[in-house]
C-alpha positions in Angstrom: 113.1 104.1 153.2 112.4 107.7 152.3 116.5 108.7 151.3 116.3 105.8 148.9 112.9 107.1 147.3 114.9 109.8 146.5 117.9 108.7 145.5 116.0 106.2 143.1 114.4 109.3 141.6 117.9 111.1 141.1 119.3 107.8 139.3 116.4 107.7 136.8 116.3 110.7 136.0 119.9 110.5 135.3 119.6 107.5 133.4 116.8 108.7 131.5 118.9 112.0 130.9 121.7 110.2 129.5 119.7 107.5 127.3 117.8 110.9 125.8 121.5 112.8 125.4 123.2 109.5 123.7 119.6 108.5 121.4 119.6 112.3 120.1 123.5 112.7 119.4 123.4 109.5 118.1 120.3 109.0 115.8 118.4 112.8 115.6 120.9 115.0 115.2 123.2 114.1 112.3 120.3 113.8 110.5 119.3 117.4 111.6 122.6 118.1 110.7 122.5 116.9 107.4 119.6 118.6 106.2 120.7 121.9 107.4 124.2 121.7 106.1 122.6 120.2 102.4 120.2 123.2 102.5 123.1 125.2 102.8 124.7 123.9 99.7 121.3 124.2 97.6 121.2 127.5 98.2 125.0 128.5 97.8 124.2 126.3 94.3 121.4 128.6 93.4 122.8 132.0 94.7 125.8 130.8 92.0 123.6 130.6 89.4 121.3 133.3 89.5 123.2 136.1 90.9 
């Protein structure tokens, strides 16, 4: 039963890879994204009207 110990281990982690990967792409980062991209804009806004 050793091969399968590691094998099981493998598939986990893979699993465990992939449910991190899809949770981030699908729930973390767009917001990330949408702070940094509206921060953006504020300070494009406020470089146009000071400067």
């Amino acid at each position: 039963l050793v091969p399968f110990y590691y094998i099981n281990k493998v598939v986990f982690a893979f699993i465990i890879i992939v449910l991190v990967h899809y949770i981030f792409s699908k729930y973390i980062l767009p917001g990330m994204v949408y702070l940094l991209v509206s921060r953006i804009f504020i300070v494009e806004d406020l470089e146009d009207i000071f400067y």
